[in-house]
N, C-alpha and C positions, 0 to 999 in steps of 0.2 A: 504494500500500500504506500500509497505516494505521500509526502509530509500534506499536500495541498489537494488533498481529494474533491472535488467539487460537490455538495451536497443537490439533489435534481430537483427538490422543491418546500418549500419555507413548513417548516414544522407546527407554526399556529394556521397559518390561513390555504395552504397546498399551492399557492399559484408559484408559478417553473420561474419565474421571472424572478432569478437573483442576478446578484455580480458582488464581487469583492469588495469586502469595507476596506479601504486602505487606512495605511499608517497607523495601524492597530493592531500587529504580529505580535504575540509574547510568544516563547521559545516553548513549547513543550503546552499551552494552553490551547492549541486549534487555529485556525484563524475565522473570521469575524465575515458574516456575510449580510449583506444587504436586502431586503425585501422590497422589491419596487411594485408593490399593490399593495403592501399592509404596512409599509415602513418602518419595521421593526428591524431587530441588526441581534444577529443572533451568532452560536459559534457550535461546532459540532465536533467533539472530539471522539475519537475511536482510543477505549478503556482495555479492552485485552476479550480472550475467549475466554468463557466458561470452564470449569473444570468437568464439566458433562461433554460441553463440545469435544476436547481434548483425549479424554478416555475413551468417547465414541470412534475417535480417528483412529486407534489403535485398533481396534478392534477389523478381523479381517472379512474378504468378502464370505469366508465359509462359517462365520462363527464364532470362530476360537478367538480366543485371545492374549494379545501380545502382550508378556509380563515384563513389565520394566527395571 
């Protein structure tokens, strides 16, 4: 996943129509996106997988599973 993932549409109102909040980067916080229907400025971080995600990936296509 890329540091600047584009988010495809605004989390209160759904309309697609973002673009970048500039001059507003902090390192490790997201960056900051604009709403041009609802005008809100919002920021979307990716927190990490699940530890159910993670145990399911091990797990193989027959069943068994992979002891770590």
């Amino acid at each position: 996943m890329s540091e600047r993932a584009a988010p495809h549409y605004c989390p209160y109102c759904g309309d697609e129509d973002l673009m970048p909040h500039e001059g507003d980067a902090e390192k490790g916080a997201g960056y900051a996106w604009d709403c041009m229907s609802c005008a809100r400025v919002f920021r979307v971080k990716f927190v990490g997988l699940r530890a159910a995600a993670v145990a399911s990936a091990e797990r193989h296509t027959d069943g068994t599973v992979e002891n770590a």
